[in-house]
C-alpha positions in Angstrom: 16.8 222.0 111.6 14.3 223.7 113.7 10.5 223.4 112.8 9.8 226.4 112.0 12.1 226.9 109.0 10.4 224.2 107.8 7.1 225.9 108.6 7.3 229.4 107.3 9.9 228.8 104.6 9.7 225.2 103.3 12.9 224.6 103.3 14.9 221.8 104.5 18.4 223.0 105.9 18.8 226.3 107.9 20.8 227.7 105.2 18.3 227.5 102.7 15.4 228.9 105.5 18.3 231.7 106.0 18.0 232.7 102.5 14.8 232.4 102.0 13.9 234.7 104.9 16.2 237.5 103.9 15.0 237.3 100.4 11.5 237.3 101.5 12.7 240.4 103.6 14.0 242.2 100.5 10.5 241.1 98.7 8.0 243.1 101.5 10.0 246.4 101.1 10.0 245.8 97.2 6.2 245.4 97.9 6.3 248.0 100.2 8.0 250.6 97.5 5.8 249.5 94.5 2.4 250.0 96.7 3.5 253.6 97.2 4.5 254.2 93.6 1.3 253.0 92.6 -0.7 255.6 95.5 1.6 258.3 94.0 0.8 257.2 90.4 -2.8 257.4 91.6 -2.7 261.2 92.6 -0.6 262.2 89.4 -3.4 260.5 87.6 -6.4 261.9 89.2 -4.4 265.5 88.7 -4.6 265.1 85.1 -8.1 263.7 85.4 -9.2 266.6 87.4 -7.8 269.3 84.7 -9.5 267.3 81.5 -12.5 267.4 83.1 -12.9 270.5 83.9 -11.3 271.8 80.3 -14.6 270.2 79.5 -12.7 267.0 78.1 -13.2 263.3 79.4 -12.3 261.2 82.4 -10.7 258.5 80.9 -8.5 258.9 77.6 -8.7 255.4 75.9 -5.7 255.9 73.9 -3.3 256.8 76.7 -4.5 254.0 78.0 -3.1 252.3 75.2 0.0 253.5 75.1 0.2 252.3 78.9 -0.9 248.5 78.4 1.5 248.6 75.1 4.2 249.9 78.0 3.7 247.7 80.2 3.3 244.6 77.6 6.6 245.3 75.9 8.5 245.7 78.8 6.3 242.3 80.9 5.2 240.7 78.6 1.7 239.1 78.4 1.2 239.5 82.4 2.0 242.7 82.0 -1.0 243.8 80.2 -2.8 242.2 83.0 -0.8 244.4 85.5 -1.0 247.6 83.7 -5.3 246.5 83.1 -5.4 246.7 87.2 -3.3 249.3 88.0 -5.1 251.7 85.2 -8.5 250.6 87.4 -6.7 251.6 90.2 -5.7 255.1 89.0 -9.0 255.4 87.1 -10.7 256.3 90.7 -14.8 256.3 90.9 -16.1 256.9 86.8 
């Protein structure tokens, strides 16, 4: 087994550092997807922040909020509050 398997995967046979590499692969274009959901998600949001502010409404509606840590909660459990908490700061943009 070479080094560097060992090195970048942790592994201890080449067929293990072989699977872990192409799953690692899969992971950074997973990572790569969800990153541009979330930009995407970002401008949707600050589209519907722009039109309730200038309808004369608020910024931020706490109970849509709600509805999208609940969301994210039921489907990811516990972490998934957490998730939905940084990706609604995300979207939230400068308040």
């Amino acid at each position: 087994m070479t080094a560097v398997h060992t090195d970048r995967t942790g592994a201890r046979t080449d067929q293990a550092a072989d699977v872990i590499t192409g799953a690692r692969e899969r992971i950074d274009a997973l990572d790569d997807r969800i990153i541009g959901l979330i930009q995407e998600r970002m401008a949707v949001s600050a589209v519907i922040q722009d039109a309730r502010v200038s309808s004369g409404g608020r910024r931020v509606n706490l109970a849509r909020e709600m509805e999208v840590l609940a969301h994210y909660r039921d489907a990811l459990g516990r972490p998934g509050t957490s998730l939905a908490m940084t990706m609604l700061e995300l979207c939230r943009g400068r308040i």
